[in-house]
N, CA and C of each residue as an Amber inpcrd file, in Angstrom:
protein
   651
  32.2890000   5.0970000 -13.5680000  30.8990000   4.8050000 -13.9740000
  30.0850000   4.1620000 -12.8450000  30.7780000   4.0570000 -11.5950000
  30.1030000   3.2400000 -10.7270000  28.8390000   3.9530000 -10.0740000
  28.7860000   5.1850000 -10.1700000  27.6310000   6.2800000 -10.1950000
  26.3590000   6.0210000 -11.1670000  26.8050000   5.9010000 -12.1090000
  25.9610000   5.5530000 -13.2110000  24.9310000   4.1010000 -13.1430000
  25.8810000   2.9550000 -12.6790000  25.3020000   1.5730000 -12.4890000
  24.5560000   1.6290000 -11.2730000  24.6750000   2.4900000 -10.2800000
  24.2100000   2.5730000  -8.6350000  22.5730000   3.1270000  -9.4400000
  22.9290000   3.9730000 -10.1650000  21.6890000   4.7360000  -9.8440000
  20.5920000   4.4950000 -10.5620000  21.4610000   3.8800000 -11.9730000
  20.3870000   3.1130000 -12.9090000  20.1270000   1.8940000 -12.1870000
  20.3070000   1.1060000 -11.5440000  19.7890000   0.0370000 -11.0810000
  18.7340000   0.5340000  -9.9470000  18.9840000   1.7460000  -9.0380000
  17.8590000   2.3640000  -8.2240000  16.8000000   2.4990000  -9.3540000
  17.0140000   3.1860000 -10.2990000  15.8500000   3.6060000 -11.3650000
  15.0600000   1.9000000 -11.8760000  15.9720000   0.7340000 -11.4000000
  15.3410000  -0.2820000 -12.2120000  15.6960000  -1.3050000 -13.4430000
  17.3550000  -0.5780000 -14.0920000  18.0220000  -1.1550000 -14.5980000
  19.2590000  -1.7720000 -14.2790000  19.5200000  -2.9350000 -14.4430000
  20.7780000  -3.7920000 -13.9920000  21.5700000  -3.3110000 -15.7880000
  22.1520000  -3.0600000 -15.8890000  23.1830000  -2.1850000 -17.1540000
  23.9000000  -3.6950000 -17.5310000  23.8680000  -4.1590000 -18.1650000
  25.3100000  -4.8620000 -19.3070000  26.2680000  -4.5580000 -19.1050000
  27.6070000  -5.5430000 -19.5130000  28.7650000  -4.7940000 -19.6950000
  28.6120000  -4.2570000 -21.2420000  27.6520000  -4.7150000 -21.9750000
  28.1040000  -3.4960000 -23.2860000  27.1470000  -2.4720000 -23.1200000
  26.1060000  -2.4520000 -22.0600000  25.5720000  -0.9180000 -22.1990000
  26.3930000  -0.0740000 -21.5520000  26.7840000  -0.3960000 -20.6330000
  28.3600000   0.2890000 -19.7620000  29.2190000   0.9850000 -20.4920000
  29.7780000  -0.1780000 -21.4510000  30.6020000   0.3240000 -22.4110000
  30.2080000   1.4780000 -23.1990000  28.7880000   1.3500000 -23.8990000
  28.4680000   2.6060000 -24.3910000  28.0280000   3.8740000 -23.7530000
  27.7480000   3.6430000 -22.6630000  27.4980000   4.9820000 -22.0460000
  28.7700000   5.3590000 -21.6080000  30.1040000   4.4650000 -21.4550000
  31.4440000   5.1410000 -21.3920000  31.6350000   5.8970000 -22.8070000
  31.2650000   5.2980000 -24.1150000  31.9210000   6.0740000 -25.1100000
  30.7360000   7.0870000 -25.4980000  29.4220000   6.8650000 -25.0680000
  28.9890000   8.3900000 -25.4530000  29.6240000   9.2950000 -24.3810000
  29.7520000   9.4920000 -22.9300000  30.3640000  10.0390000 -22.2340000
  31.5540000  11.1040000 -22.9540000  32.5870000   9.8550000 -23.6310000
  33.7570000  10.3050000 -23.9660000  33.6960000  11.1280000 -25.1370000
  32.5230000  10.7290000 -25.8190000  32.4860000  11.8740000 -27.0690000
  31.9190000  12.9860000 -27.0360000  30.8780000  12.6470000 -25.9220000
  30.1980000  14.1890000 -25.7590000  30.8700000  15.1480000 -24.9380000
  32.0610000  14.8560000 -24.8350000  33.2750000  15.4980000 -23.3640000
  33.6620000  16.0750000 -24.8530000  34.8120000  15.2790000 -25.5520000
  35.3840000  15.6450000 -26.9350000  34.4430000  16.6410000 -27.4930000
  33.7100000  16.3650000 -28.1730000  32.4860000  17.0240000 -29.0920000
  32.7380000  18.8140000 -28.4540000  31.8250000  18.7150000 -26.9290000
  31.5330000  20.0180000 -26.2180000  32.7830000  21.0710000 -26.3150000
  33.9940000  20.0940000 -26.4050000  35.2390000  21.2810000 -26.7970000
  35.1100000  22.2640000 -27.3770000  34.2610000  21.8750000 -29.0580000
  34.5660000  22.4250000 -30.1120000  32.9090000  22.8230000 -30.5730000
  32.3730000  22.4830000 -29.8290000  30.5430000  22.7700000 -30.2600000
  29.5980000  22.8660000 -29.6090000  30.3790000  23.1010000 -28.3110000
  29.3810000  23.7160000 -26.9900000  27.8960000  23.3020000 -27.2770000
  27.4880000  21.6600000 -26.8070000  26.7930000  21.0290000 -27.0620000
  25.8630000  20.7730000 -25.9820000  26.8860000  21.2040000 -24.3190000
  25.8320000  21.1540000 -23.4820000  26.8740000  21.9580000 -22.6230000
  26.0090000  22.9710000 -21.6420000  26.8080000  23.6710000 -20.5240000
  27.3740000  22.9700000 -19.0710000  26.8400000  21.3270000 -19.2270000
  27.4180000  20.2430000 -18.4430000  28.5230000  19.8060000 -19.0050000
  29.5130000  19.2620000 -18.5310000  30.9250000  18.8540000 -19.2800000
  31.7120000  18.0780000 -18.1920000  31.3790000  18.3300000 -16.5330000
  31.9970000  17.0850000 -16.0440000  31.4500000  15.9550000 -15.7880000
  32.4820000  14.9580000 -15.7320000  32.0850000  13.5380000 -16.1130000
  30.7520000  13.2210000 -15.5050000  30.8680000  13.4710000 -13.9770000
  29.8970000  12.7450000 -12.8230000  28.8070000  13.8930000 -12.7850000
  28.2410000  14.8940000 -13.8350000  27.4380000  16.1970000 -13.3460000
  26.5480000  15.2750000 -14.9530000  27.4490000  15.2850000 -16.0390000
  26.7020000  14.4740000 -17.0430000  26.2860000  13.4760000 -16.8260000
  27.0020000  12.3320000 -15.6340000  25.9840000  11.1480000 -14.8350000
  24.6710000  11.7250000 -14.6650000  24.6000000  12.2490000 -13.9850000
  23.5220000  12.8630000 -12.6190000  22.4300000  13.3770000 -13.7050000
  22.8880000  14.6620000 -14.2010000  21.9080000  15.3560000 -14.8420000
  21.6710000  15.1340000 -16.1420000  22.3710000  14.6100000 -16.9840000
  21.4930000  14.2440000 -18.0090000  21.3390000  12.1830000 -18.4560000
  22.2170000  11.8390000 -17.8780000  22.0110000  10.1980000 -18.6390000
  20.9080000   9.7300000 -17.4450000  21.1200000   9.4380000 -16.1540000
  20.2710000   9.2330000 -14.8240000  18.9230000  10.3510000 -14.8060000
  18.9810000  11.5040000 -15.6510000  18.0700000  12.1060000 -15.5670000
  16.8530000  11.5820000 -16.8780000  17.5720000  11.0570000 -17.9920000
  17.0150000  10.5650000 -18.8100000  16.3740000   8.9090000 -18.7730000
  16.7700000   8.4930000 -18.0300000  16.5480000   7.2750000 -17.4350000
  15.2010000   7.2600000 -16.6120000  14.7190000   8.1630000 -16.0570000
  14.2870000   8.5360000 -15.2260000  12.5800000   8.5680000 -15.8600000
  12.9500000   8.7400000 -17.0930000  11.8010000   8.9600000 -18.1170000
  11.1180000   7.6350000 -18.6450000  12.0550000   5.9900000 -18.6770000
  11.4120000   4.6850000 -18.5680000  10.8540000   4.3520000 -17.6680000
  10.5770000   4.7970000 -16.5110000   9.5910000   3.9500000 -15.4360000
   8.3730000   4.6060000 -15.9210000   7.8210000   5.5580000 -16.9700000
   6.6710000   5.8300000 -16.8650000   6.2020000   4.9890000 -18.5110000
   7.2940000   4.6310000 -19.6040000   6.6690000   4.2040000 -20.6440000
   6.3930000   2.8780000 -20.5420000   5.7930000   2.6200000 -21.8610000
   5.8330000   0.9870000 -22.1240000   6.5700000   0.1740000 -22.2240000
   6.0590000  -1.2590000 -22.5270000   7.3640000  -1.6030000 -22.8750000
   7.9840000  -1.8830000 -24.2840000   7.2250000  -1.1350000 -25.1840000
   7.8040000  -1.1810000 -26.4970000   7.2480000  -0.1740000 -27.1300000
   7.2870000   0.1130000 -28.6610000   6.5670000   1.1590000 -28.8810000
   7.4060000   1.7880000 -30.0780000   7.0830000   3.5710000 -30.2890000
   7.8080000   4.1250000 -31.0460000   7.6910000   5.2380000 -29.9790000
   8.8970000   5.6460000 -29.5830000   9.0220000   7.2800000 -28.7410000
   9.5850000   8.3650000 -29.8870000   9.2490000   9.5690000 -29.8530000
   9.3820000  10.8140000 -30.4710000  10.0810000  11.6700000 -29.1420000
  11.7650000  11.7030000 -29.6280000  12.3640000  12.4300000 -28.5930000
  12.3280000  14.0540000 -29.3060000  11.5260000  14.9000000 -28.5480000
  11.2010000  16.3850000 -29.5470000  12.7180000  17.5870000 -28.6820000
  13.0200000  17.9520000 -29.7860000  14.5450000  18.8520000 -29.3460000
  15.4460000  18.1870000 -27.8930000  15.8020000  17.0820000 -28.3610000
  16.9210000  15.9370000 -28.3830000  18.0060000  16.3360000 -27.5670000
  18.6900000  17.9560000 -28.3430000  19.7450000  17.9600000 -27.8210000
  20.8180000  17.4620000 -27.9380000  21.9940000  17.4880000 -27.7140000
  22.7340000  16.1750000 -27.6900000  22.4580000  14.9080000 -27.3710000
  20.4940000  14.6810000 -26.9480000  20.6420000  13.0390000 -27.0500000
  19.5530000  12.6470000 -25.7930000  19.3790000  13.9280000 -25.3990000
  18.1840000  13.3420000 -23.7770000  17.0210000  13.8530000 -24.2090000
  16.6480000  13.1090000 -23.6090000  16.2270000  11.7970000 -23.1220000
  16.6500000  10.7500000 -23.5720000  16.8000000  10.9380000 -25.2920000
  16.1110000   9.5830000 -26.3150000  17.3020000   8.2990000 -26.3120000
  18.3890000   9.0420000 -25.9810000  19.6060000   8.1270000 -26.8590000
  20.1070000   7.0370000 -25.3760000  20.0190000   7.6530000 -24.1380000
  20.0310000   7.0870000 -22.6720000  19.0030000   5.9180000 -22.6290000
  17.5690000   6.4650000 -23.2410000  16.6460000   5.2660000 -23.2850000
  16.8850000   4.4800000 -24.3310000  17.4850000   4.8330000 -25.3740000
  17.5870000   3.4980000 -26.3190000  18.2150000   2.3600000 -25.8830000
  19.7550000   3.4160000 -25.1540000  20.5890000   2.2630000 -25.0910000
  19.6440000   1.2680000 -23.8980000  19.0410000   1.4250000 -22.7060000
  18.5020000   0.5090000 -22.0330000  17.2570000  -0.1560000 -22.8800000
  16.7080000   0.4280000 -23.5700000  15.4880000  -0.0400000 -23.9910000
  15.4130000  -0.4950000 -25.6700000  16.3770000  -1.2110000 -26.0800000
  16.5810000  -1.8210000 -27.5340000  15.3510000  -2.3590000 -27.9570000
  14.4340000  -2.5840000 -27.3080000  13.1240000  -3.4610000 -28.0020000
  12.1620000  -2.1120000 -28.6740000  12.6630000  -0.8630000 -27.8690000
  11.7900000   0.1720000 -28.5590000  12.6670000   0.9870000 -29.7450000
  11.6530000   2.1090000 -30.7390000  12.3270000   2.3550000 -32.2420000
  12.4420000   4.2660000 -31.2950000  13.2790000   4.4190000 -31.1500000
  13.5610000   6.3620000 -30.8070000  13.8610000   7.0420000 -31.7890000
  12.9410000   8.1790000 -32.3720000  13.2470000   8.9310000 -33.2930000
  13.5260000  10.4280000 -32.5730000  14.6610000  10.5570000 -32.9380000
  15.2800000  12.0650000 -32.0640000  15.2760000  12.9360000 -33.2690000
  14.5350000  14.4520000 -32.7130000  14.6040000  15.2220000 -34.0390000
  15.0430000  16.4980000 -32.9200000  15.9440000  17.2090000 -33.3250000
  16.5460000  18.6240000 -33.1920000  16.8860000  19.6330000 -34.7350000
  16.3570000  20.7840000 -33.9370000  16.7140000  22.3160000 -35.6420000
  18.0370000  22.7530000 -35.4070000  18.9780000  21.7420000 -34.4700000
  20.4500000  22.2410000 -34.9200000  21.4130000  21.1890000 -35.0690000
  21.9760000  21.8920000 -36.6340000  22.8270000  20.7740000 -36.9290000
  23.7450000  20.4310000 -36.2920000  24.6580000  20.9900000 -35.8750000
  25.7860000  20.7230000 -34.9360000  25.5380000  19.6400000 -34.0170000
  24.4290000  19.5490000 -33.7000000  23.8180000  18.7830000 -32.5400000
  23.3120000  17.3670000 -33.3850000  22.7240000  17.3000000 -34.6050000
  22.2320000  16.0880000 -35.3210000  23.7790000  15.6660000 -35.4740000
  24.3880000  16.2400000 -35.5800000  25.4540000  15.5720000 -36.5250000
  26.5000000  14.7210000 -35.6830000  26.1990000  15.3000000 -34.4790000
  27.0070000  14.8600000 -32.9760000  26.3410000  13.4870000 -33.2120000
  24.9100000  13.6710000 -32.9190000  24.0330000  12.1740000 -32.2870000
  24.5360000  11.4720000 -34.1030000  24.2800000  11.6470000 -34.6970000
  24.5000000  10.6750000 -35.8430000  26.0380000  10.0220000 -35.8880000
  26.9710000  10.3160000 -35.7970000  28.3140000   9.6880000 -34.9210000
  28.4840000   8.9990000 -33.8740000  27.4740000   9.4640000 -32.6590000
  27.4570000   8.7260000 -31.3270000  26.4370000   7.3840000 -31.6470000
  25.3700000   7.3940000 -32.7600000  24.8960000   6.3300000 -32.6160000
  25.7400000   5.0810000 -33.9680000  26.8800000   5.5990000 -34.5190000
  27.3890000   4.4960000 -35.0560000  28.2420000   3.9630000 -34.3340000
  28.8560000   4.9170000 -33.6070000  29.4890000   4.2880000 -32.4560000
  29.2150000   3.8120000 -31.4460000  27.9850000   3.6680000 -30.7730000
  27.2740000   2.9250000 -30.2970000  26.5370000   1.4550000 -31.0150000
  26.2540000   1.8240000 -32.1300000  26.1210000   0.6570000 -32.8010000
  24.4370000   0.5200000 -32.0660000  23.5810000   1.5000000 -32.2200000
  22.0600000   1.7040000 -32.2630000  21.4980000   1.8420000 -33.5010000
  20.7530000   0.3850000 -33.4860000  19.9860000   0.0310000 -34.5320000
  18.3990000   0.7290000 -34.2710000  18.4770000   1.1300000 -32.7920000
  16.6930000   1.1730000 -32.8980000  17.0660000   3.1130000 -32.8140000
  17.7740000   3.8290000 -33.1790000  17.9690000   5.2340000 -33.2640000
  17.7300000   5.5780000 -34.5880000  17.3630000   6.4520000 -35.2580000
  17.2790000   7.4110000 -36.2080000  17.3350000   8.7200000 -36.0430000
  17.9430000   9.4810000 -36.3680000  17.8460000  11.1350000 -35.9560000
  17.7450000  11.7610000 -37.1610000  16.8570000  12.9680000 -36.6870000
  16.0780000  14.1590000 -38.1820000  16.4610000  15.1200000 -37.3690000
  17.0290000  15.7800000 -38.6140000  17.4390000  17.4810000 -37.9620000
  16.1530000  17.9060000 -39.2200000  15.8220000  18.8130000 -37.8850000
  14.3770000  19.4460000 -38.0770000  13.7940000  20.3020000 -37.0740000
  13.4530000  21.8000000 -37.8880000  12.7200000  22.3690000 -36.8040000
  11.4020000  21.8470000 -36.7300000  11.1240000  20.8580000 -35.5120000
   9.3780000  20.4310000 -35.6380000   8.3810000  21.1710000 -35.1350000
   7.2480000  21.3980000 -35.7140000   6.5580000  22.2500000 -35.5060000
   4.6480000  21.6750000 -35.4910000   3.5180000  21.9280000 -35.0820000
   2.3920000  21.7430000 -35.1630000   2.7550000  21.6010000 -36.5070000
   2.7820000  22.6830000 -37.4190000   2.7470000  22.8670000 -38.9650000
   3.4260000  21.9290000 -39.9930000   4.3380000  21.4210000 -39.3600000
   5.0050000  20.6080000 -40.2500000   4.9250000  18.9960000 -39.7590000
   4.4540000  18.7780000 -38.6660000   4.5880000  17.5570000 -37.8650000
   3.7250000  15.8200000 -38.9790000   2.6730000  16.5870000 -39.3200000
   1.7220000  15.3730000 -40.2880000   2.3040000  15.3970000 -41.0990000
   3.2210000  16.3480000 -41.6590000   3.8320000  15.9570000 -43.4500000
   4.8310000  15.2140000 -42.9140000   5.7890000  15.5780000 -42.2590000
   6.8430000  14.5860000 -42.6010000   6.8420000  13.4900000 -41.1230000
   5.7290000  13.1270000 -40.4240000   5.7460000  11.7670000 -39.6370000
   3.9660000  11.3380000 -40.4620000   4.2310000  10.2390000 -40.7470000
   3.5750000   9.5440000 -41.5690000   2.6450000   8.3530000 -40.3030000
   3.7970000   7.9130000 -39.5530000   3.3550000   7.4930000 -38.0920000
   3.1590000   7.8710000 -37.1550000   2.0080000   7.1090000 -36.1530000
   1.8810000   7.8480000 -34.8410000   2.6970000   6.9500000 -33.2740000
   2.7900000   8.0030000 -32.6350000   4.2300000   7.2860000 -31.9190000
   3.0480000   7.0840000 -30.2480000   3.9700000   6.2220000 -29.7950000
   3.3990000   5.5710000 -28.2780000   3.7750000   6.5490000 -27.2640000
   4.6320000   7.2250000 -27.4660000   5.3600000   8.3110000 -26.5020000
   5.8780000   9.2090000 -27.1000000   5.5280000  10.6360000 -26.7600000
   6.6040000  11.8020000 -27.0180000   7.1030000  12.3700000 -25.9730000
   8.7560000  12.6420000 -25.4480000   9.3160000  12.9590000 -24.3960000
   9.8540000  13.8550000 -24.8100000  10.4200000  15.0160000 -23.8230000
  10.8850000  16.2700000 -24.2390000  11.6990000  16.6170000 -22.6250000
  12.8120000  17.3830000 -22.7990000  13.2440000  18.1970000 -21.8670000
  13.7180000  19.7220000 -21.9260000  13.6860000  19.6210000 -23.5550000
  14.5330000  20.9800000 -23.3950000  14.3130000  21.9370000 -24.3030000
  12.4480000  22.0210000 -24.1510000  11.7670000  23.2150000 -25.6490000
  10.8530000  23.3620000 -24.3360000  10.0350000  24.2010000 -24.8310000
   8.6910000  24.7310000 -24.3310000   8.0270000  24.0370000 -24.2890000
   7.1600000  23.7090000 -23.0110000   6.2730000  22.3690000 -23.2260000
   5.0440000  22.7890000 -23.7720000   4.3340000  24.2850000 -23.6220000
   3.1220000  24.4120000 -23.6510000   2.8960000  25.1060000 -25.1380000
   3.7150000  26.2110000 -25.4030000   3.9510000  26.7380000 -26.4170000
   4.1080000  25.4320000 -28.0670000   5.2710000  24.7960000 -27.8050000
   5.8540000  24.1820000 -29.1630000   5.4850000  22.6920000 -28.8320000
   5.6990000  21.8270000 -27.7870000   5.1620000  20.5490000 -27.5970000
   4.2100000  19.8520000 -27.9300000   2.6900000  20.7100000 -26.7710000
   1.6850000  19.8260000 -26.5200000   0.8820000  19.8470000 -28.2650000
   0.9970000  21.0480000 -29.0950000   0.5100000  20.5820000 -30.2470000
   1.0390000  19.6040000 -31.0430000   2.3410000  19.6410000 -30.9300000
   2.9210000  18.1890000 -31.8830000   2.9340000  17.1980000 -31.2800000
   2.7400000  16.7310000 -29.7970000   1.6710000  15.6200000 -29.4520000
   0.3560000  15.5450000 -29.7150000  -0.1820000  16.5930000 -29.5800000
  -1.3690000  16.2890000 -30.1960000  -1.9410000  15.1310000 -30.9960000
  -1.0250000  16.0630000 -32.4150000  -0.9510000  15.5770000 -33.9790000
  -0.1040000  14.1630000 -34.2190000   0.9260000  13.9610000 -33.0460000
   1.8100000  12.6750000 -33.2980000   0.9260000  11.7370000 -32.4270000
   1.0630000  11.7740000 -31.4530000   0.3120000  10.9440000 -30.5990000
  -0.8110000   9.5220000 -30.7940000  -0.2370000   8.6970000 -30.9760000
  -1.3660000   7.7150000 -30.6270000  -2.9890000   7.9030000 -29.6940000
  -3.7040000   7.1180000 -29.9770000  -4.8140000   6.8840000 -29.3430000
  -4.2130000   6.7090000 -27.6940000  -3.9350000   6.7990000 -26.4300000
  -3.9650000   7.0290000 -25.0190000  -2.4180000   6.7370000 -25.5120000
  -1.7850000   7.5400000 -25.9260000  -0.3730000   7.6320000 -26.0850000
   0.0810000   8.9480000 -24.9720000   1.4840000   8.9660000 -24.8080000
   1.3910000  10.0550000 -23.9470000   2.5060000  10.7690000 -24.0610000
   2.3400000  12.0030000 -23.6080000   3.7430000  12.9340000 -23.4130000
   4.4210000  13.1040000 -22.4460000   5.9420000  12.7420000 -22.4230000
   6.5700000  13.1120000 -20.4970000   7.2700000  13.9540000 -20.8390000
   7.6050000  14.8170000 -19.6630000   7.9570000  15.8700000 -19.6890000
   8.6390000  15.9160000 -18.3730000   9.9900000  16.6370000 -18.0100000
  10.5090000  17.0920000 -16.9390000  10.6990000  18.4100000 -16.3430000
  10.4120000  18.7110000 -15.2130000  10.0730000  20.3160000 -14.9550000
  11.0470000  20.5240000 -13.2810000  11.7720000  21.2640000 -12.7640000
  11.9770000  21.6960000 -11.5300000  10.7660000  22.6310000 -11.2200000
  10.0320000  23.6310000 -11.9650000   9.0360000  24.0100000 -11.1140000
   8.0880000  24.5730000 -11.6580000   6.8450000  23.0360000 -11.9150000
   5.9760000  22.8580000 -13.2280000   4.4260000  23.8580000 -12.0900000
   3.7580000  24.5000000 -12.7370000   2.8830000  24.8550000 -12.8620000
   1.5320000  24.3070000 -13.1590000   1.0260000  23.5240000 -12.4620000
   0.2490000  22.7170000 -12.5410000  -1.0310000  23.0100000 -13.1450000
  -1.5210000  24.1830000 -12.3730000  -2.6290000  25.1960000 -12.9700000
  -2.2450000  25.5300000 -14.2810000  -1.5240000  26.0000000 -15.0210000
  -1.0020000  26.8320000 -15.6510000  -1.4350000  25.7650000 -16.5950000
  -0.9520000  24.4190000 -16.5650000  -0.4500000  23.1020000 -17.6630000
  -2.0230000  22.9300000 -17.9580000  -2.9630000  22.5650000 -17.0090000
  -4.3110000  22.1240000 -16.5970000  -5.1710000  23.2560000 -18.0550000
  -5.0590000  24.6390000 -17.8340000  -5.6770000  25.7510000 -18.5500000
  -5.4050000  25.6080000 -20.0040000  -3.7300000  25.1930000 -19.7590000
  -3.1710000  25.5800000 -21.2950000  -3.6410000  24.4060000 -22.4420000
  -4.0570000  23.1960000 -21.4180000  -4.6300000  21.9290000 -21.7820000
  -5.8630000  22.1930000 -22.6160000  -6.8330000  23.1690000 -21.8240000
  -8.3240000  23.1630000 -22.2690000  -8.4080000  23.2220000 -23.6670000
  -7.3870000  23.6540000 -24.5040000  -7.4050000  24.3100000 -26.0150000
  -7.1780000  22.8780000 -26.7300000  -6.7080000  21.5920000 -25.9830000
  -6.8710000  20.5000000 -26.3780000  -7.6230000  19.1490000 -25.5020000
  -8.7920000  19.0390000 -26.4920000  -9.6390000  18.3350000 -25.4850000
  -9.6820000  16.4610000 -25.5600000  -8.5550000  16.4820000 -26.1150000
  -8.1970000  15.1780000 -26.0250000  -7.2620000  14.7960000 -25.0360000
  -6.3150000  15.9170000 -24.9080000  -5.0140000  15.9390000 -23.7060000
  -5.0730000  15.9610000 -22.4780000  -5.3000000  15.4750000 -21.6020000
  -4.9010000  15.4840000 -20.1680000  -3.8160000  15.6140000 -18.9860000
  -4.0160000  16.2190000 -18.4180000  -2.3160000  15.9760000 -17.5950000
  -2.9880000  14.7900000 -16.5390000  -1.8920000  13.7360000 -16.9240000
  -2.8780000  12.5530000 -15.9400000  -1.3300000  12.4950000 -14.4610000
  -0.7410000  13.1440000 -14.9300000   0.3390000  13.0720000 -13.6100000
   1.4340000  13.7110000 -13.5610000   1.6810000  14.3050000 -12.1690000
   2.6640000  15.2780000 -12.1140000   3.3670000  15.4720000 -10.6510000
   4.2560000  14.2510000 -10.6290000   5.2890000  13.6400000  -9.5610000
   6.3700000  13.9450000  -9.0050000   6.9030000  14.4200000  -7.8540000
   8.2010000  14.2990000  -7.9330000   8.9860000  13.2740000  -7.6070000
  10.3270000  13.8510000  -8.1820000  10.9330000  12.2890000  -8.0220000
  12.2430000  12.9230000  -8.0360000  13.4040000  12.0150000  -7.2830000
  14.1390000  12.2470000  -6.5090000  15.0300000  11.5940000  -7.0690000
  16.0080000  12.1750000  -8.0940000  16.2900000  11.2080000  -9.2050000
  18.1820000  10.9000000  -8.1830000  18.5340000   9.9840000  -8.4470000
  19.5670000   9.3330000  -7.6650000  20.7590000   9.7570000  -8.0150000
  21.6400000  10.8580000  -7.3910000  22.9800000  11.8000000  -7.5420000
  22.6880000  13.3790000  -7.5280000  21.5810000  13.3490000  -7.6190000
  20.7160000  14.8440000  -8.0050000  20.4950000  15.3760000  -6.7320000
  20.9660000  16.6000000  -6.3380000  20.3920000  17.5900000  -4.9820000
  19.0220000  17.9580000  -5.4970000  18.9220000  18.5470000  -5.9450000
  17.0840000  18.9830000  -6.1380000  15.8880000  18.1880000  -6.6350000
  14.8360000  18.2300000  -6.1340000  14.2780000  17.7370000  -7.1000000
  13.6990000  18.1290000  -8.3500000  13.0350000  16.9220000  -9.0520000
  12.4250000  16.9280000 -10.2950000  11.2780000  16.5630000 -10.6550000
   9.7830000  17.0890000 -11.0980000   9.2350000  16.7960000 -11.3900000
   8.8000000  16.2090000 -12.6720000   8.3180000  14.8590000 -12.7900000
   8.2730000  14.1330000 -14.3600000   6.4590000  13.9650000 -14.2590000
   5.9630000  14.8340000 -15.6800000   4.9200000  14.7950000 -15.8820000
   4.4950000  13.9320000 -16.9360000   3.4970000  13.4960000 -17.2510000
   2.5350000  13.0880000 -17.9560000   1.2350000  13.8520000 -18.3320000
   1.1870000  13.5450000 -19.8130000   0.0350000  14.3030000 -20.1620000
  -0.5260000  13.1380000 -21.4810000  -1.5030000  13.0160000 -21.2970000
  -2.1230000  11.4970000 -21.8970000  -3.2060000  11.6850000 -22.9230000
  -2.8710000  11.1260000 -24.4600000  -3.9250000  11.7400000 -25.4040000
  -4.9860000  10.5200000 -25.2900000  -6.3530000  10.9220000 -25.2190000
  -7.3150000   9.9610000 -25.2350000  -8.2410000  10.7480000 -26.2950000
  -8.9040000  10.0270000 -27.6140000  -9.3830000   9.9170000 -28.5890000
 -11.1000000   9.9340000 -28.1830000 -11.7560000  11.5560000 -28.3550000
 -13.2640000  11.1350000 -28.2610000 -13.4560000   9.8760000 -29.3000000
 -14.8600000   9.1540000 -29.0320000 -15.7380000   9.1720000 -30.1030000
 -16.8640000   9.8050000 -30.3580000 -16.6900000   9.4960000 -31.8790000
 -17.6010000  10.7710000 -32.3330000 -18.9510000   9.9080000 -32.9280000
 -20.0970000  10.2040000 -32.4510000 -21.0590000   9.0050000 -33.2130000
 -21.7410000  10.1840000 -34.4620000
């Protein structure tokens, strides 16, 4: 794990010995798990460092410091479940449309013993997003759906007043994001960085796209 503590502390976190501990036993279950439910096409130890826990980490230097985040198709757990464990003062609601995958994270977070996790298996959609979130969240993060297609509308609709969406891209389209924006005129892409995430050969770009609320007189 000494990969893990190097790089989260580059990112800004000094780790616990019990966040340690739990990122050893999600490690160990999502190794177990992938046996039998091909949960992610990563599976060695130090490639699941790099690319998904350090990659998910990567996603707190741009939020607040508290809040409610909306982790949208989760996955086995990235972004949302990497930031909980560092970030206990915030509430992460992880929603994925496959069970195999809810049912993983709902085990990994008793065994972690995450109070600020909840997970909904759910396909989320523009269409369904106001019925069943009742609240509006400070952050929605995503890595692994369509950002322009299935995302930016259920930020839209979830989104707080200058709440925002991050997003991770190897090779984001800036123009493309900017156009697809115009159809929402509250949304902005207020930033789109690379960053050089620590164990990782390539880089990564981590975007922002920021809802700001006309008024209407």
């Amino acid at each position: 794990m000494d990969a893990l503590i190097q790089g989260a502390y580059e990112l800004g976190f000094t780790l616990s010995a019990r966040q340690i501990e739990q990122f050893k036993i999600y490690l160990t279950e999502l190794q177990r798990w992938n046996k039998t439910y091909n949960l992610t096409t990563i599976s060695e130890s130090a490639e699941i460092i790099n690319k998904h826990f350090l990659d998910s980490l990567n996603y707190a230097v741009a939020l607040g410091e508290d809040g409610e985040i909306l982790d949208f198709g989760t996955g086995p757990g990235f972004p949302g479940l990497p930031l909980a464990i560092v970030r206990p003062q915030s509430r992460f609601v992880l929603v994925d449309g496959r069970r195999k995958k809810t049912l993983f994270l709902d085990y990994v977070r008793r065994q972690l013993d995450l109070k600020n996790v909840e997970i909904i298996h759910l396909h989320l959609s523009q269409g369904n997003a106001r019925d069943v979130f009742e609240q509006r969240f400070s952050a929605v993060v995503t890595r692994a759906v369509a950002l322009l297609r299935e995302v930016v509308p259920v930020a839209e609709s979830l989104l707080k007043n200058h709440g925002v969406l991050l997003f991770s891209d190897a090779h984001p389209e800036p123009e493309a994001i900017t156009a697809e924006l115009k159809k929402w005129p509250e949304l902005t892409l207020e930033k789109l960085e690379k960053t050089k995430l620590p164990g990782r050969g390539s880089d990564i770009y981590l975007g922002m796209i920021r809802k700001i609320q006309h008024e209407t007189s």
